[in-house]
C-alpha positions in Angstrom: 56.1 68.3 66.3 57.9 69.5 63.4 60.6 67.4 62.0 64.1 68.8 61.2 66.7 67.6 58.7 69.9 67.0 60.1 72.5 69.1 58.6 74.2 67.5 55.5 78.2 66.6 56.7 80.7 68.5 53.9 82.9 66.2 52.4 86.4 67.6 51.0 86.2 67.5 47.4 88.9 65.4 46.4 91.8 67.2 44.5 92.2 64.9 40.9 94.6 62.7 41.0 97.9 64.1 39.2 99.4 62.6 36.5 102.7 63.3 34.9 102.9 64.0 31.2 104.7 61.3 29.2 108.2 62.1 28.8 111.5 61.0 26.3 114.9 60.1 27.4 116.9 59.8 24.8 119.9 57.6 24.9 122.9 57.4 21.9 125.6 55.0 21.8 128.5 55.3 18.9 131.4 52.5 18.6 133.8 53.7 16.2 135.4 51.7 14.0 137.6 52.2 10.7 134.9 53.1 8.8 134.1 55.5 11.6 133.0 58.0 9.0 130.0 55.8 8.0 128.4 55.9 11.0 125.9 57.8 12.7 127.7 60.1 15.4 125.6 60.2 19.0 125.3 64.3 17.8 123.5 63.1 14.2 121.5 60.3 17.4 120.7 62.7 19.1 119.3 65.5 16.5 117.0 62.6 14.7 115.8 61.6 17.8 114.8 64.8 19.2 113.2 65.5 15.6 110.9 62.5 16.1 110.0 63.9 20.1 109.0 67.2 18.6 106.7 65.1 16.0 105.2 63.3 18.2 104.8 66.1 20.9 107.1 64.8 23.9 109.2 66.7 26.0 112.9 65.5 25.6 113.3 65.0 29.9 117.2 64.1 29.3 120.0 62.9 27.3 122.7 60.2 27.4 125.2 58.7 25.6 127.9 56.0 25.4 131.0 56.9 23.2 133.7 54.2 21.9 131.5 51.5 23.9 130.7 48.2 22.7 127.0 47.3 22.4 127.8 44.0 23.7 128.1 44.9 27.3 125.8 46.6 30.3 128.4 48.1 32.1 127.3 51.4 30.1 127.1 54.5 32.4 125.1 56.6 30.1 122.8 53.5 29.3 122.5 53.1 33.0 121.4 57.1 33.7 118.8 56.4 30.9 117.5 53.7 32.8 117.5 55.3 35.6 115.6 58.0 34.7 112.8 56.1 32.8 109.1 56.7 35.1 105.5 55.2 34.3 104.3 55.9 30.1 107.7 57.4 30.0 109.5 56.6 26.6 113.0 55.4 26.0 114.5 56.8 22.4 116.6 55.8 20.4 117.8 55.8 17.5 118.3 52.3 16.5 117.2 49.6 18.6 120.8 48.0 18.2 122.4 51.2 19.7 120.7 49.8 22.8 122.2 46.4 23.0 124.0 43.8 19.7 123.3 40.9 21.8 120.0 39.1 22.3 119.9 38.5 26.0 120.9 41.9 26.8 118.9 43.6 24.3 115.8 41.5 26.6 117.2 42.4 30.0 117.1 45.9 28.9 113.5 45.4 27.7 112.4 44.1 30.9 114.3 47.3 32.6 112.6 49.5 30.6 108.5 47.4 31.2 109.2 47.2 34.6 109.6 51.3 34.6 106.3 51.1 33.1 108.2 52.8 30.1 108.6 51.9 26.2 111.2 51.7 23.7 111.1 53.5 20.3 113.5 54.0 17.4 113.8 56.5 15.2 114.6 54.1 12.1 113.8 50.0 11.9 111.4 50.2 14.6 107.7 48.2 14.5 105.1 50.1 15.9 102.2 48.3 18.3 102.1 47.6 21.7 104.7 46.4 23.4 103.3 43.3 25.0 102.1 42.0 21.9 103.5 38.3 21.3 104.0 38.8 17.9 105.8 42.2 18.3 107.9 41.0 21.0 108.9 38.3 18.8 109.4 40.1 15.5 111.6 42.7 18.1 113.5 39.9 19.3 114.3 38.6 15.8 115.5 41.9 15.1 117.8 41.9 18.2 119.0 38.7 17.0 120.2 39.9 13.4 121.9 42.8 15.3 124.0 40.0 17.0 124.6 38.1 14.4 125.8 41.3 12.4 128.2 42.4 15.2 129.9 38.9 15.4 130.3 38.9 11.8 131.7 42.2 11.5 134.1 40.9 14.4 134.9 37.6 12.5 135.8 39.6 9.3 138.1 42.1 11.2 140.1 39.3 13.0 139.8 38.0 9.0 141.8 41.1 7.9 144.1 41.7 10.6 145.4 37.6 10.3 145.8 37.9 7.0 148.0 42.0 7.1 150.2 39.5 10.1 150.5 37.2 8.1 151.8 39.6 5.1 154.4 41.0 8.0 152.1 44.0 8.6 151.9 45.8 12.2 147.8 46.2 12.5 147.9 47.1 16.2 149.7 49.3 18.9 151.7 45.9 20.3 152.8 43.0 17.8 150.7 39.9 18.1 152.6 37.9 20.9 155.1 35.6 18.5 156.1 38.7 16.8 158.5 41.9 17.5 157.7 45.3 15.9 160.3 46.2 12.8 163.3 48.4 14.2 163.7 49.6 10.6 160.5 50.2 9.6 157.4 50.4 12.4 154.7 49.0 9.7 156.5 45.6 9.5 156.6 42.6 12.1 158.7 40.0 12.4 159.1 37.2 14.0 160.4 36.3 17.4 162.2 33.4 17.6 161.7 32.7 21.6 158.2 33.8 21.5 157.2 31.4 18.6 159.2 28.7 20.5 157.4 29.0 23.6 154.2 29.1 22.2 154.7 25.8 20.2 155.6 24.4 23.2 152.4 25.9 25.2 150.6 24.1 22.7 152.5 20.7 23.0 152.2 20.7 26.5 148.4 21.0 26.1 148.1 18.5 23.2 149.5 16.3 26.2 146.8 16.7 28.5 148.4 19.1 31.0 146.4 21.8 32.4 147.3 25.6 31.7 148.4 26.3 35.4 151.1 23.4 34.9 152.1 24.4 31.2 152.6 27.9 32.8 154.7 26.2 35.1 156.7 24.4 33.4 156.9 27.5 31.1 158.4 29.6 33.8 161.1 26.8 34.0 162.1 26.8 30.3 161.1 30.2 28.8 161.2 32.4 31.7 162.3 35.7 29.2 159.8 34.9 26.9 156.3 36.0 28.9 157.6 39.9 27.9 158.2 40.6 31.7 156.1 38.6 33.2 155.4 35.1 34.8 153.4 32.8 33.0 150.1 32.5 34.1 147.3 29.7 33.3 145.5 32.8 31.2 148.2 33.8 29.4 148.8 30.1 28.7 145.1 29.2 27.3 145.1 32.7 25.1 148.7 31.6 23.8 147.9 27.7 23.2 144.5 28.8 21.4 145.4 31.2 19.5 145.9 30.6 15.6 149.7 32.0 14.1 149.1 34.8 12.0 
């Protein structure tokens, strides 16, 4: 009896697996400030960035920004599209790593946004190169993100600085005079004081000295300087902001 092979089943070959190229979204943020002119515009962001894509051969997927936003918050819509978009080995460009976030804990939340993507975050300038889960880069990244905090509360301190010191001098610094204060008829450059408004704050402040709680100081504020809340009714905010804050 002859003995026959039984015919080999054909297998599909199995297509390889496809893998997306890695990709850069590139995300600006500018917060203008009187020395506007010495800061990098999101266009100037955005044309250094996509300089360093072509270097490194990435494709430039899409492009955000955040104009006249503070890099202290989240609620950023073109920070959020970023995020949005970010996919596995994708990359996350920026210019600076403070034009991300100029506070610590955000600047991390944002970092664990961007892992859990599966993505990374690279600046142009002031960036450390390595990988990203490296204890000692994460660290040295996070000291960085804690210097860009510290910077933005001292540029903050030093403003609120000048602008006591121009009140203080009688000089309007703002749209509205500083509550205490009524914008010079004769000339729109001066302050001066308001009598009522200065009154009712030293008394805000008395009241509070006393132990009473801003909800009753506004209270009893609505009894004796009803005109002096500039329209409105006192309010326990409007009492704390008031009692806190130093005269110019």
């Amino acid at each position: 009896m002859i003995a026959t092979k039984k015919p080999r089943k054909l297998h599909a070959r199995r297509s390889p697996r496809y893998t997306r190229p890695m990709r850069a979204v590139v995300y600006t943020r500018f917060s203008p400030r009187r020395n506007a002119s010495d800061s990098v515009s999101c266009e100037v962001q955005e044309d250094l960035c996509m300089d360093l894509a072509n270097l490194r051969g990435w494709p430039v997927h899409s492009m955000h920004r955040d104009e006249g936003v503070s890099g202290k918050t989240m609620d950023r819509p073109g920070l959020e599209a970023a995020l949005a978009e970010l996919g596995p080995d994708d990359v996350l460009l920026v210019y600076r790593r403070d034009r991300l976030a100029r506070d610590l804990l955000l600047a991390e939340l944002i970092r664990r946004q961007v892992a859990a993507a599966g993505a990374r975050i690279v600046a142009v300038e002031g960036d450390v190169d390595g990988d990203a889960d490296d204890p000692h880069l994460v660290f040295v990244r996070q000291v960085m993100d804690a210097v860009a905090e510290l910077e933005r509360k001292m540029i903050a301190a030093r403003t609120k600085a000048s602008m006591r010191a121009q009140q203080r001098a009688g000089k309007r610094v703002g749209r509205y005079a500083p509550y205490g204060y009524r914008i010079d008829p004769d000339d729109p450059t001066r302050l001066l004081s308001n009598p009522d408004e200065q009154a009712a704050a030293a008394r805000a402040r008395e009241l509070m000295a006393q132990g009473l709680s801003a909800y009753a100081v506004a209270k009893q504020l609505d009894q004796e300087y009803p005109d002096a809340c500039r329209g409105k009714r006192w309010g326990k905010k409007t009492v704390a902001k008031i009692a806190e804050r130093k005269q110019p």
